[in-house]
N, CA, C and O atoms as a Maestro MAE file, in Angstrom:
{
 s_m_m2io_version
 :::
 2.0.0
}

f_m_ct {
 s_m_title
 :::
 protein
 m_atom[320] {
  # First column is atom index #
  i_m_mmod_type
  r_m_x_coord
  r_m_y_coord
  r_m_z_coord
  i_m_residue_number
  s_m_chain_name
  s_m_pdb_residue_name
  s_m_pdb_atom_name
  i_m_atomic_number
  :::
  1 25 -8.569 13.295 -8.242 1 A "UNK " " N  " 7
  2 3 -8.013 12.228 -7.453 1 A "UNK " " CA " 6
  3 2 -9.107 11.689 -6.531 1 A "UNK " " C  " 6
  4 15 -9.919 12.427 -5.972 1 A "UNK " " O  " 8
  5 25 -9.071 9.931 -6.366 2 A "UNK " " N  " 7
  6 3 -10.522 9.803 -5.628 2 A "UNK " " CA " 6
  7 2 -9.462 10.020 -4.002 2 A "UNK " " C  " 6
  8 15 -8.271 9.871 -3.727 2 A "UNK " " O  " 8
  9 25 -10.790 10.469 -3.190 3 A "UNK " " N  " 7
  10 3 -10.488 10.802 -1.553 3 A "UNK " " CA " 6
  11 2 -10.505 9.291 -0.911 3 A "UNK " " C  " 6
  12 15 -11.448 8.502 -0.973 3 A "UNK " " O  " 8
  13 25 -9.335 9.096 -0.330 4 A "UNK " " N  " 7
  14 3 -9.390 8.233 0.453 4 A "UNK " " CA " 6
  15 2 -10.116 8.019 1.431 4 A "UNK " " C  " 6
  16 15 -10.607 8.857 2.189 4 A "UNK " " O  " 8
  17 25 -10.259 6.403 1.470 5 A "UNK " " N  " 7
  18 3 -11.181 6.088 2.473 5 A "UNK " " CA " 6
  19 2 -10.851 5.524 3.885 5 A "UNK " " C  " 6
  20 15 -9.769 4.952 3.756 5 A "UNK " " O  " 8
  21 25 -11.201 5.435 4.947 6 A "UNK " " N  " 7
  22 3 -10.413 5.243 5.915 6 A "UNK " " CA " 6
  23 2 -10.475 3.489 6.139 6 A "UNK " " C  " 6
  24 15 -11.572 2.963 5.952 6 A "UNK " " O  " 8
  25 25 -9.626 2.849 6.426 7 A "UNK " " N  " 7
  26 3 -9.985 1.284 6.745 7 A "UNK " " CA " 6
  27 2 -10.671 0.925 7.647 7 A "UNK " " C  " 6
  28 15 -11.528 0.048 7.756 7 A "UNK " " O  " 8
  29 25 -10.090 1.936 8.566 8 A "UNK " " N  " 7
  30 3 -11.243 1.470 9.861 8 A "UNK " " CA " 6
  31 2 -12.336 2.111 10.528 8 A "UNK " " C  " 6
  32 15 -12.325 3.075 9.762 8 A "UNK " " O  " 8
  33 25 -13.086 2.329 11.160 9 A "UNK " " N  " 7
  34 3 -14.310 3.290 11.488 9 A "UNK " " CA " 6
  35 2 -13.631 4.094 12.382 9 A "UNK " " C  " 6
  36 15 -13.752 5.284 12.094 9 A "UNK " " O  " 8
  37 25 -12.755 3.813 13.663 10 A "UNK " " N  " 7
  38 3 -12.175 4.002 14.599 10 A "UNK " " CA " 6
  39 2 -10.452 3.891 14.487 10 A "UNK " " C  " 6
  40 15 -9.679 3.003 14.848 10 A "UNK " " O  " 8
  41 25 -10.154 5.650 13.594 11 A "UNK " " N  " 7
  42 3 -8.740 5.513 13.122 11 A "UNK " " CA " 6
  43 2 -7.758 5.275 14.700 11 A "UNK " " C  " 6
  44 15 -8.183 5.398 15.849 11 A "UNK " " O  " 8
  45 25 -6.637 4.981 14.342 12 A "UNK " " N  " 7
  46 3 -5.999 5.003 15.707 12 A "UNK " " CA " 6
  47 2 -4.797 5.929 15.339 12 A "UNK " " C  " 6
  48 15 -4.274 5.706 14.247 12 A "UNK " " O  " 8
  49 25 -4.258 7.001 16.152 13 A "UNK " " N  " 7
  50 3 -3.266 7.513 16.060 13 A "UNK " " CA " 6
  51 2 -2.158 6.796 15.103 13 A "UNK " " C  " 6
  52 15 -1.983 5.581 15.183 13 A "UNK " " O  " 8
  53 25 -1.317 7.721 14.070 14 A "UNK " " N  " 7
  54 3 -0.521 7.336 12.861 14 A "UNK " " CA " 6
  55 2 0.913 7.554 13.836 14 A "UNK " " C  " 6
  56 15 1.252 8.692 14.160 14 A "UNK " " O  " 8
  57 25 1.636 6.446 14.223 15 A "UNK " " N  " 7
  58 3 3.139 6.617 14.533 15 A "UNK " " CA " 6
  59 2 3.699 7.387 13.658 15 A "UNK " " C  " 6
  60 15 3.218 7.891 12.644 15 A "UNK " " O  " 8
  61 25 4.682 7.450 14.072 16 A "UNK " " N  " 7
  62 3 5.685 8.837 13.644 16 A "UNK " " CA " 6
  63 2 6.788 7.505 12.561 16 A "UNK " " C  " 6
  64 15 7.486 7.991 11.671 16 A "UNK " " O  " 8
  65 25 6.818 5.854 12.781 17 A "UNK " " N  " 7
  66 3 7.590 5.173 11.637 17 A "UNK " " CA " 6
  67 2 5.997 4.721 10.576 17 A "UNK " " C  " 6
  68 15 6.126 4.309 9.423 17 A "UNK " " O  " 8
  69 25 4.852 4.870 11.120 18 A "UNK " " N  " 7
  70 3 4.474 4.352 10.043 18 A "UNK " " CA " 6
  71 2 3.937 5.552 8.993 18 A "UNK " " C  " 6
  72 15 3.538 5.510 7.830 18 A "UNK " " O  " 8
  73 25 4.114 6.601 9.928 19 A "UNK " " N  " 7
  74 3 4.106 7.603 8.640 19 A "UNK " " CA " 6
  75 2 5.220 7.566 7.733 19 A "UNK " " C  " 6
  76 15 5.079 7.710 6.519 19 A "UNK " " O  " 8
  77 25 6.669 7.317 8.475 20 A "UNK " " N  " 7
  78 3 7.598 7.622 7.090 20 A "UNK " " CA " 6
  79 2 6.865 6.394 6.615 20 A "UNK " " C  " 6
  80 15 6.840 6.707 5.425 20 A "UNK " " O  " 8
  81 25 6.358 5.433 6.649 21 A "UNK " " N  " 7
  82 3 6.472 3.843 5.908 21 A "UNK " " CA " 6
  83 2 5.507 4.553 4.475 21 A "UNK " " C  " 6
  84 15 5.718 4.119 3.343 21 A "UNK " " O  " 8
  85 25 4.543 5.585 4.710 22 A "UNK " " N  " 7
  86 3 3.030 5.674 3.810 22 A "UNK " " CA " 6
  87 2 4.359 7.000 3.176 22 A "UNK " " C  " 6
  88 15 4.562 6.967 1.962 22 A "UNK " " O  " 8
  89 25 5.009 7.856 3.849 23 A "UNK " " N  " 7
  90 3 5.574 8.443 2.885 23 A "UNK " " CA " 6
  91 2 6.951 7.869 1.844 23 A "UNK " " C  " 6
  92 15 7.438 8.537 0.932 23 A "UNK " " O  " 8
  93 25 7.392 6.494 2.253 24 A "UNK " " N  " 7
  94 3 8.008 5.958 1.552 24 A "UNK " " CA " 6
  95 2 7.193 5.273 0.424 24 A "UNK " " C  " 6
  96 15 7.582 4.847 -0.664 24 A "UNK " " O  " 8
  97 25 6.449 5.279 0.757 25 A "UNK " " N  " 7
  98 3 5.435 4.233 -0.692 25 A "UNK " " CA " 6
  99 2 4.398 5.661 -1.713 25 A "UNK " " C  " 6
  100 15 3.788 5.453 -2.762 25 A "UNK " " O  " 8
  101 25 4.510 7.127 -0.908 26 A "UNK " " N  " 7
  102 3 4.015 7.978 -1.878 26 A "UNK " " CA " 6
  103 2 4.984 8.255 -2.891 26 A "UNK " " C  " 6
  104 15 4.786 8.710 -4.017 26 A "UNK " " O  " 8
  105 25 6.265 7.858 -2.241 27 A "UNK " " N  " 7
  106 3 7.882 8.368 -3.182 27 A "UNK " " CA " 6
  107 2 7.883 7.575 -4.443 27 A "UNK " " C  " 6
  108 15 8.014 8.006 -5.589 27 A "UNK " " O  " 8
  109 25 7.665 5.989 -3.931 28 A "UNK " " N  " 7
  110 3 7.203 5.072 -4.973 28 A "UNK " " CA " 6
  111 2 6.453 5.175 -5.917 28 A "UNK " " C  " 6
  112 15 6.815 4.901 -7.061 28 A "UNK " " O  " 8
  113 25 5.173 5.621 -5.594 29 A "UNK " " N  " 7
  114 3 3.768 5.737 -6.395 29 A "UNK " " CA " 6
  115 2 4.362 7.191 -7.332 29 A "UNK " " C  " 6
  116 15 4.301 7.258 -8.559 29 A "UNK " " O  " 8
  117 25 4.882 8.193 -6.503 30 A "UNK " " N  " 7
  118 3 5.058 8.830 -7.721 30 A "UNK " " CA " 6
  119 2 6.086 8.824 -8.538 30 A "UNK " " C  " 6
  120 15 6.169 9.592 -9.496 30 A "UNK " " O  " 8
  121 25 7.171 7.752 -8.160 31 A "UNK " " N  " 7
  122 3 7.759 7.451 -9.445 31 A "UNK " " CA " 6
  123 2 7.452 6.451 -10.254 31 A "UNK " " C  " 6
  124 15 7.875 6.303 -11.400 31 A "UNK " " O  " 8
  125 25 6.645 5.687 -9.616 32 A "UNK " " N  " 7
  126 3 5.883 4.768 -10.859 32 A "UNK " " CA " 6
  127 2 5.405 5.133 -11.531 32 A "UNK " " C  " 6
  128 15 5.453 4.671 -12.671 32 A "UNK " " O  " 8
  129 25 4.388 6.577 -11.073 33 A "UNK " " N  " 7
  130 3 3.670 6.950 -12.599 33 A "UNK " " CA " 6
  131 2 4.227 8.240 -13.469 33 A "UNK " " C  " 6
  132 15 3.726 9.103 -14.190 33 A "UNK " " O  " 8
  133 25 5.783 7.819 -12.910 34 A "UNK " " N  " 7
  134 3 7.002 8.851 -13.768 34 A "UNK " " CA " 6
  135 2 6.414 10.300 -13.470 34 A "UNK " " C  " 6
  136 15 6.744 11.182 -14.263 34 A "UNK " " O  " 8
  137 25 5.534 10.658 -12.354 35 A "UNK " " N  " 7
  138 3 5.569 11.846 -12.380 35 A "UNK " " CA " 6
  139 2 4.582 13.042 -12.725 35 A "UNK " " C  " 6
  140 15 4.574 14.231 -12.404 35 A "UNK " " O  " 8
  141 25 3.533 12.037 -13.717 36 A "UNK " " N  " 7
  142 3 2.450 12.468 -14.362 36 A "UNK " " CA " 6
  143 2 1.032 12.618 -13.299 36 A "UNK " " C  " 6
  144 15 0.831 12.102 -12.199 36 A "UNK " " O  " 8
  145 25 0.361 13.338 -13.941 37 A "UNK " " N  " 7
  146 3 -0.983 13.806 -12.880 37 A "UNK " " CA " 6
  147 2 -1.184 12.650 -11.423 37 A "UNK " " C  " 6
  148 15 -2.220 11.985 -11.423 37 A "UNK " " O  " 8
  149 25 -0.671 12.550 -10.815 38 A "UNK " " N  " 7
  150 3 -0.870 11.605 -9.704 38 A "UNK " " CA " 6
  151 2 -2.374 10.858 -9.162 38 A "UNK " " C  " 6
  152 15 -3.126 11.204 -8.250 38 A "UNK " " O  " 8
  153 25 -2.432 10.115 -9.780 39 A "UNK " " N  " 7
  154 3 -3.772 9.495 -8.964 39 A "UNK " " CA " 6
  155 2 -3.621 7.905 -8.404 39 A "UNK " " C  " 6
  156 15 -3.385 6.774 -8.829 39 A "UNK " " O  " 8
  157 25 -3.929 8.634 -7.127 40 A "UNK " " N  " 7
  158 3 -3.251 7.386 -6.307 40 A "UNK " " CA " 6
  159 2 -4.141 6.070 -6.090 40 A "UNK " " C  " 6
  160 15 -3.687 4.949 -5.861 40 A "UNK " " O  " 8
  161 25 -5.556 6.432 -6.212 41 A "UNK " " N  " 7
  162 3 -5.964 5.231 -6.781 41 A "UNK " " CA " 6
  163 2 -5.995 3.957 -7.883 41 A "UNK " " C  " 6
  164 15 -6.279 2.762 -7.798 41 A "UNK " " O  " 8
  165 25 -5.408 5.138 -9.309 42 A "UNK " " N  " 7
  166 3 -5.031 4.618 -10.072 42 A "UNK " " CA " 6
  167 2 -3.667 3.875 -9.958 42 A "UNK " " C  " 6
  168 15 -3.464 2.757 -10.431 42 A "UNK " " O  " 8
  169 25 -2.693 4.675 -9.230 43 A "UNK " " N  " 7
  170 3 -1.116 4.201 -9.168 43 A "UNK " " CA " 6
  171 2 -1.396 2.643 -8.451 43 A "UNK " " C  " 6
  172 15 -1.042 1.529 -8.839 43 A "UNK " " O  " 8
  173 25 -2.292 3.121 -7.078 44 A "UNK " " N  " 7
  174 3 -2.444 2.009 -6.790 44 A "UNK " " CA " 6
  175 2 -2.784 0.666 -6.918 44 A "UNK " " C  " 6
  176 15 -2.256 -0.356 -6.478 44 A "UNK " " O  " 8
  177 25 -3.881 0.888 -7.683 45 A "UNK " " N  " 7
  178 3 -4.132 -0.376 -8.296 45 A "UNK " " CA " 6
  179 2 -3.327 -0.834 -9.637 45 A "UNK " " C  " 6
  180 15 -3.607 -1.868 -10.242 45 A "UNK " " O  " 8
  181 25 -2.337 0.025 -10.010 46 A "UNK " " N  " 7
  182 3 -1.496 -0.482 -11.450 46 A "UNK " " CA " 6
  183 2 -0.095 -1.183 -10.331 46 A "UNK " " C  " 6
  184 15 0.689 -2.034 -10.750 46 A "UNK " " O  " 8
  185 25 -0.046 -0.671 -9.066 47 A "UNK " " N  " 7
  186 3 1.185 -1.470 -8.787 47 A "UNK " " CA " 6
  187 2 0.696 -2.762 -8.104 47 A "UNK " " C  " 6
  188 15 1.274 -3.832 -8.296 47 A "UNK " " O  " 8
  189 25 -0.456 -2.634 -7.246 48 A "UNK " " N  " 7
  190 3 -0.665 -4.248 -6.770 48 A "UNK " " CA " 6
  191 2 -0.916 -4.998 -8.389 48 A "UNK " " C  " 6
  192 15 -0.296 -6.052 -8.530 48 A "UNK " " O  " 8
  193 25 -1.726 -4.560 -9.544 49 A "UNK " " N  " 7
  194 3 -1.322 -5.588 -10.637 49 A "UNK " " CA " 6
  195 2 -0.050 -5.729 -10.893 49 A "UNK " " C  " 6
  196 15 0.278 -6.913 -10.968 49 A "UNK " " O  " 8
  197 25 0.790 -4.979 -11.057 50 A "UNK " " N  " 7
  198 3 2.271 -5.493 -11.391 50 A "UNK " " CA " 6
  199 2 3.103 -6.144 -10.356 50 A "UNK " " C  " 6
  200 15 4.236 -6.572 -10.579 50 A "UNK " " O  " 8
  201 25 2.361 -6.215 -8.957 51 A "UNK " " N  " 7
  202 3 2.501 -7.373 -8.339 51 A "UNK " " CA " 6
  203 2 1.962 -8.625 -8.569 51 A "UNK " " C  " 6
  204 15 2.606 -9.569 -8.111 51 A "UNK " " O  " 8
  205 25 1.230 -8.799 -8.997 52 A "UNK " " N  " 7
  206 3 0.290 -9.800 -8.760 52 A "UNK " " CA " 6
  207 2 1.048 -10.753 -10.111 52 A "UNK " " C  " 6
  208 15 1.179 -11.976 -10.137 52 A "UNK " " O  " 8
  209 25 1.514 -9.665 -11.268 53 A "UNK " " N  " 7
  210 3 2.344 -10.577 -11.971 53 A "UNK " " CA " 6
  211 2 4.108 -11.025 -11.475 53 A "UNK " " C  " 6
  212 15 4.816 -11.988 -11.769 53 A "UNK " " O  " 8
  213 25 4.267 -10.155 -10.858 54 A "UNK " " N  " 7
  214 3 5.682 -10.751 -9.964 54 A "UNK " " CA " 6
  215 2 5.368 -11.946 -9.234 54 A "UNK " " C  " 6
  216 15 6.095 -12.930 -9.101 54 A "UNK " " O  " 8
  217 25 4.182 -11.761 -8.759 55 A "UNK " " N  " 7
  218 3 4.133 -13.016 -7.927 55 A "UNK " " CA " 6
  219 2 3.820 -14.205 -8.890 55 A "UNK " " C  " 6
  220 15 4.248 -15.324 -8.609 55 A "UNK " " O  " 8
  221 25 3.172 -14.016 -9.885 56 A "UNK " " N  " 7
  222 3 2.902 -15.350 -10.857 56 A "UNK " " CA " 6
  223 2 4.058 -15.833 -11.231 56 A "UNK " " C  " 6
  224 15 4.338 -17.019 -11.409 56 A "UNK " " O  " 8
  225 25 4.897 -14.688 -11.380 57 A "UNK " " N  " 7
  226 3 6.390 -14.923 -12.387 57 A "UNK " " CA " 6
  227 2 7.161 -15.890 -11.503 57 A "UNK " " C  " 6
  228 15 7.963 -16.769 -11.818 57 A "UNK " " O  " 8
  229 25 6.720 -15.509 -10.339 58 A "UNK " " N  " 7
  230 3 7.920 -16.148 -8.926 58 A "UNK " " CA " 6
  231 2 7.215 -17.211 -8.229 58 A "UNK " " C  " 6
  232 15 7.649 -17.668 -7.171 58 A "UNK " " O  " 8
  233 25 5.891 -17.723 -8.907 59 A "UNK " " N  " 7
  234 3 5.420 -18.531 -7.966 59 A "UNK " " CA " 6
  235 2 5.235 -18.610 -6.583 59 A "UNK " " C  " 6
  236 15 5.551 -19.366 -5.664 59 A "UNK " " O  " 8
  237 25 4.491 -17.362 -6.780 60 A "UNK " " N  " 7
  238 3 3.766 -17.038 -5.422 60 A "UNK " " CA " 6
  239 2 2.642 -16.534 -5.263 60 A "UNK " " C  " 6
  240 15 2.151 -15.763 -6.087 60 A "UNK " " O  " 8
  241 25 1.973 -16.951 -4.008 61 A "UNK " " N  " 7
  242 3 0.591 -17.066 -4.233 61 A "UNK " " CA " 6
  243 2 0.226 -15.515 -3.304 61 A "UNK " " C  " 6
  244 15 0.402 -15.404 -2.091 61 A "UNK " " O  " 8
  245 25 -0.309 -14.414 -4.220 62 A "UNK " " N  " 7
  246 3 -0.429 -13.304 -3.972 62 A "UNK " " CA " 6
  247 2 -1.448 -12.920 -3.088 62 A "UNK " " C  " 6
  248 15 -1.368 -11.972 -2.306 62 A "UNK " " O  " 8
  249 25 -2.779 -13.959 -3.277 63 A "UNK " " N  " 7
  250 3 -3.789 -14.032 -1.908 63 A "UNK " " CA " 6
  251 2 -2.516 -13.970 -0.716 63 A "UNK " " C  " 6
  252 15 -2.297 -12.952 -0.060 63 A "UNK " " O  " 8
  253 25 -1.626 -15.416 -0.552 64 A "UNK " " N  " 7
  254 3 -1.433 -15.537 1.106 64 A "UNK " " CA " 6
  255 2 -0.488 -14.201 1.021 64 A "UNK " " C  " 6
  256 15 -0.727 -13.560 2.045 64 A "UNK " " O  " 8
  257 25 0.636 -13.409 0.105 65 A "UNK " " N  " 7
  258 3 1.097 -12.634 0.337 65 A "UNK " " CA " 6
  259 2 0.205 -11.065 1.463 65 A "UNK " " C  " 6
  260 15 0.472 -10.406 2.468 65 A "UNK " " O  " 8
  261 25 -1.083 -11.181 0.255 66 A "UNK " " N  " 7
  262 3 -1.901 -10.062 0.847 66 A "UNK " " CA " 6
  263 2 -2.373 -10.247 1.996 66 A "UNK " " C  " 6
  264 15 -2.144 -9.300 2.748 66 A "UNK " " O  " 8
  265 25 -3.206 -11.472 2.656 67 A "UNK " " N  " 7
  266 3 -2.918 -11.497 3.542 67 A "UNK " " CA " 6
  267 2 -1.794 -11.768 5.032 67 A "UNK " " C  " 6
  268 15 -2.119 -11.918 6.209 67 A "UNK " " O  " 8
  269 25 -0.896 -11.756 4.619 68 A "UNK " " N  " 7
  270 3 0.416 -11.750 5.313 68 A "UNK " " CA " 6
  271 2 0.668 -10.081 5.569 68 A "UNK " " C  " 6
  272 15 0.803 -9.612 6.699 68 A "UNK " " O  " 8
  273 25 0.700 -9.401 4.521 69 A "UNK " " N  " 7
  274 3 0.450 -7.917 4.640 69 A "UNK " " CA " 6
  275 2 -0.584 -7.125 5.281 69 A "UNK " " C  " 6
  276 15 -0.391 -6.005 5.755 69 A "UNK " " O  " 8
  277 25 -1.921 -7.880 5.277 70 A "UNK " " N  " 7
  278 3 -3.032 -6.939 5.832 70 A "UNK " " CA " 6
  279 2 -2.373 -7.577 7.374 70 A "UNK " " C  " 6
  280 15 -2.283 -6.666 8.197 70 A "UNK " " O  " 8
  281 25 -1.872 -9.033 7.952 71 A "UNK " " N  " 7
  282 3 -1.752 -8.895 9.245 71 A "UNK " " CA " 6
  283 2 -0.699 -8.228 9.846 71 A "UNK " " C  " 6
  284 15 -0.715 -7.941 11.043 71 A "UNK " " O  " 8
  285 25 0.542 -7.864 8.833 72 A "UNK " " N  " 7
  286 3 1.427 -6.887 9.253 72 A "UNK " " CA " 6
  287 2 1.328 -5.534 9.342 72 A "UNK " " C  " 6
  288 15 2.251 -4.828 9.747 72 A "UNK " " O  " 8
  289 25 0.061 -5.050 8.921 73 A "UNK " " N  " 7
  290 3 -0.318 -4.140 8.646 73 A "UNK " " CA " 6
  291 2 -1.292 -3.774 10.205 73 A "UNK " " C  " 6
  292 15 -0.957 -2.739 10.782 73 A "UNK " " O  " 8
  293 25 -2.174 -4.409 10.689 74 A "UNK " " N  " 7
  294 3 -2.855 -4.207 11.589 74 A "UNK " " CA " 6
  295 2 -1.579 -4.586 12.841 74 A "UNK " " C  " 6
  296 15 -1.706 -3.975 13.902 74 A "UNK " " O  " 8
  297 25 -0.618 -5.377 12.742 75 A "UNK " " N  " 7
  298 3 0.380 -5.486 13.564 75 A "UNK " " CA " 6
  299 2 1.029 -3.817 13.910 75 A "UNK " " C  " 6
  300 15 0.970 -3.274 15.014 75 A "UNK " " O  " 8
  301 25 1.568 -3.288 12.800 76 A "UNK " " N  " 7
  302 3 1.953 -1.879 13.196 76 A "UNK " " CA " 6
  303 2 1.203 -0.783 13.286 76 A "UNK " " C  " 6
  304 15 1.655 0.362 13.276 76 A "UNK " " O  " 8
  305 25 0.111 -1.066 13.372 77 A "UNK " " N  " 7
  306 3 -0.999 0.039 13.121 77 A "UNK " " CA " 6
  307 2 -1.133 0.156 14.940 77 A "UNK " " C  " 6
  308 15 -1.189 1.193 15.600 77 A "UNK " " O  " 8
  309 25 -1.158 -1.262 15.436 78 A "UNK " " N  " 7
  310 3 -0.990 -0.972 16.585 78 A "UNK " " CA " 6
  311 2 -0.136 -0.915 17.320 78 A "UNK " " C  " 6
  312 15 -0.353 -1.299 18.469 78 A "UNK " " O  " 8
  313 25 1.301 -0.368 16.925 79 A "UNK " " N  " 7
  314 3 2.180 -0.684 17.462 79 A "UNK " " CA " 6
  315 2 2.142 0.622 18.783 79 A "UNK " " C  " 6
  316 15 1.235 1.428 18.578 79 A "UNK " " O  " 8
  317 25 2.495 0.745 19.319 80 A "UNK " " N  " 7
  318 3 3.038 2.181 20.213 80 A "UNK " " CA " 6
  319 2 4.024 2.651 20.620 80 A "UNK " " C  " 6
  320 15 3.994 3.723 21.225 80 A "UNK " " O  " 8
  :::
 }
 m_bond[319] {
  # First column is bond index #
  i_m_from
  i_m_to
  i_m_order
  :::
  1 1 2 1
  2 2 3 1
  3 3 4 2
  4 3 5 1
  5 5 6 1
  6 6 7 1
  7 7 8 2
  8 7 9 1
  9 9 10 1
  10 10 11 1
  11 11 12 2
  12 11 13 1
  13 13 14 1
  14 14 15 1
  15 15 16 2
  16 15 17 1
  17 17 18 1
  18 18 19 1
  19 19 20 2
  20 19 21 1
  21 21 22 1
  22 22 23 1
  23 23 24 2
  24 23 25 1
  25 25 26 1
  26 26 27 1
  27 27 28 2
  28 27 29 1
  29 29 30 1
  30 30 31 1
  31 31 32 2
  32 31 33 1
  33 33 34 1
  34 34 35 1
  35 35 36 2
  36 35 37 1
  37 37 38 1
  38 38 39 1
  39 39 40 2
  40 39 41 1
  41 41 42 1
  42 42 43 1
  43 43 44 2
  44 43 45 1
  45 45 46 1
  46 46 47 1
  47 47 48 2
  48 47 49 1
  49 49 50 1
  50 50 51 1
  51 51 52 2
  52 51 53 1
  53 53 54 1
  54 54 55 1
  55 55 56 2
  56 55 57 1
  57 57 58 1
  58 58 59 1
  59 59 60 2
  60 59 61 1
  61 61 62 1
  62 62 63 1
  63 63 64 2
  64 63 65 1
  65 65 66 1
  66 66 67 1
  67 67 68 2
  68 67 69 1
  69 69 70 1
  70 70 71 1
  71 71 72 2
  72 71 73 1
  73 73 74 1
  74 74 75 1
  75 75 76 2
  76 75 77 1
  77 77 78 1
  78 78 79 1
  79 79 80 2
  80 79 81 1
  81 81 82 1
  82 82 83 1
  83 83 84 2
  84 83 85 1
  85 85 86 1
  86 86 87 1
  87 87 88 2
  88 87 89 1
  89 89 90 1
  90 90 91 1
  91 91 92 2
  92 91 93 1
  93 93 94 1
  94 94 95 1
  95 95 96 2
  96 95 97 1
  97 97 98 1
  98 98 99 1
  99 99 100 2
  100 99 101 1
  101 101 102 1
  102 102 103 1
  103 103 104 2
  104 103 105 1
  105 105 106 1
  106 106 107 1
  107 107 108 2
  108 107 109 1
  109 109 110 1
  110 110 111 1
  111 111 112 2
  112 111 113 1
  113 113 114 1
  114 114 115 1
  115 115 116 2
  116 115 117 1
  117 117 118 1
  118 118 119 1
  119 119 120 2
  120 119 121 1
  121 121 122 1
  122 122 123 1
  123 123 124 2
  124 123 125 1
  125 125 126 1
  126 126 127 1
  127 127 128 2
  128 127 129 1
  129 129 130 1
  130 130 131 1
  131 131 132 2
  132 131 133 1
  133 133 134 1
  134 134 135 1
  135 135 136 2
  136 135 137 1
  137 137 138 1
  138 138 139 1
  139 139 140 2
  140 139 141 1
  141 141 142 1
  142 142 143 1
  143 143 144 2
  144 143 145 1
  145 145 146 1
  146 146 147 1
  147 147 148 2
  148 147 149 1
  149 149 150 1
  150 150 151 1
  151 151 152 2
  152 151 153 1
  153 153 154 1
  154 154 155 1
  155 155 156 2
  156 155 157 1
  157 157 158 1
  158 158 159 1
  159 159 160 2
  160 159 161 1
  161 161 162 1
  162 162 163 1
  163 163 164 2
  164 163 165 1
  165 165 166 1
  166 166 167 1
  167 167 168 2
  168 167 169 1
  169 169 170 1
  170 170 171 1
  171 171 172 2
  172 171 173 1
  173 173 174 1
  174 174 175 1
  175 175 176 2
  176 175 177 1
  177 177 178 1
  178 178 179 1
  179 179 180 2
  180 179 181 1
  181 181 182 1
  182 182 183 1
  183 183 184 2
  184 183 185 1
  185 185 186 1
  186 186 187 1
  187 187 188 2
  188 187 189 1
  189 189 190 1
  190 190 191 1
  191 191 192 2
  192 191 193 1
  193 193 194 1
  194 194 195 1
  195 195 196 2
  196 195 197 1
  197 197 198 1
  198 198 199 1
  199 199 200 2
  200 199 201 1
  201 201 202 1
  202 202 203 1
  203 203 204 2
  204 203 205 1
  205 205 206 1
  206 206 207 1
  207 207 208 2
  208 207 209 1
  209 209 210 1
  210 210 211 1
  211 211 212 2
  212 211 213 1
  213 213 214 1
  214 214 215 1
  215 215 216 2
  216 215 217 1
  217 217 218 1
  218 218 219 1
  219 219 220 2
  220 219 221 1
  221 221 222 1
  222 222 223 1
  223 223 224 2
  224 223 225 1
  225 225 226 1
  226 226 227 1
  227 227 228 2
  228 227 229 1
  229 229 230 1
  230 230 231 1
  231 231 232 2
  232 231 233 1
  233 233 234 1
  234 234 235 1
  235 235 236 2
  236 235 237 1
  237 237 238 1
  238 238 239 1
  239 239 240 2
  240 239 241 1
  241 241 242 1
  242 242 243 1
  243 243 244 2
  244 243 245 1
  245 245 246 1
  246 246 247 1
  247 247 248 2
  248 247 249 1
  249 249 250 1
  250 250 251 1
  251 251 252 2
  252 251 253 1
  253 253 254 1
  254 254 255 1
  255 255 256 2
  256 255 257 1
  257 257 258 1
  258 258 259 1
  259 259 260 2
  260 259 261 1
  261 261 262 1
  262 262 263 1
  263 263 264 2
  264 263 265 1
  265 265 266 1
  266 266 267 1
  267 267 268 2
  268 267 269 1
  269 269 270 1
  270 270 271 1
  271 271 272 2
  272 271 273 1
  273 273 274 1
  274 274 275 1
  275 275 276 2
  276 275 277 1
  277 277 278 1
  278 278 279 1
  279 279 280 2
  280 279 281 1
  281 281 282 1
  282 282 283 1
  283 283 284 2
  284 283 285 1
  285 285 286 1
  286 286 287 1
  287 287 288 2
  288 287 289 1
  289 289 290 1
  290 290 291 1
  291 291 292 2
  292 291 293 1
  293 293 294 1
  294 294 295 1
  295 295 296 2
  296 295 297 1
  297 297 298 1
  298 298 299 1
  299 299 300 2
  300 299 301 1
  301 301 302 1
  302 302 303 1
  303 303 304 2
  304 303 305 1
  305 305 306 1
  306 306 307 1
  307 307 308 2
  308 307 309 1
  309 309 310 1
  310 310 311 1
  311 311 312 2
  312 311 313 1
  313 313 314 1
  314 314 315 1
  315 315 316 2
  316 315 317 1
  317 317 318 1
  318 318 319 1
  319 319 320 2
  :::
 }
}
């Protein structure tokens, strides 16, 4: 499994909701890949592609999605 990397140089304390949020999306990842040897780099990048075709399917533009996400993302990262 590759070791994660950290996003930022200067982690900031993990809230106690955005941990359930990363353990709600490990629940995901491992039922996406039904269960099999887990690699979460791999899971990961097979579900943002099977986004990226939801969003084609739905006409939506998956750049502004992602970034809409990376700013909600630094939004709760700092939340306290």
């Amino acid at each position: 499994m590759a070791k994660s990397r950290p996003m930022h140089s200067r982690a900031k304390p993990v809230t106690e909701l955005n941990r359930r949020r990363a353990d709600t999306v490990t629940e995901l990842l491992g039922r996406y890949t039904k269960n099999l040897k887990f690699d979460a780099d791999a899971a990961v990048t097979d579900l943002l592609t099977d986004l990226m075709h939801f969003c084609h399917q739905h006409r939506l533009d998956f750049s502004d999605q992602l970034r809409r996400s990376a700013l909600h993302f630094e939004s709760e990262v700092n939340e306290r």
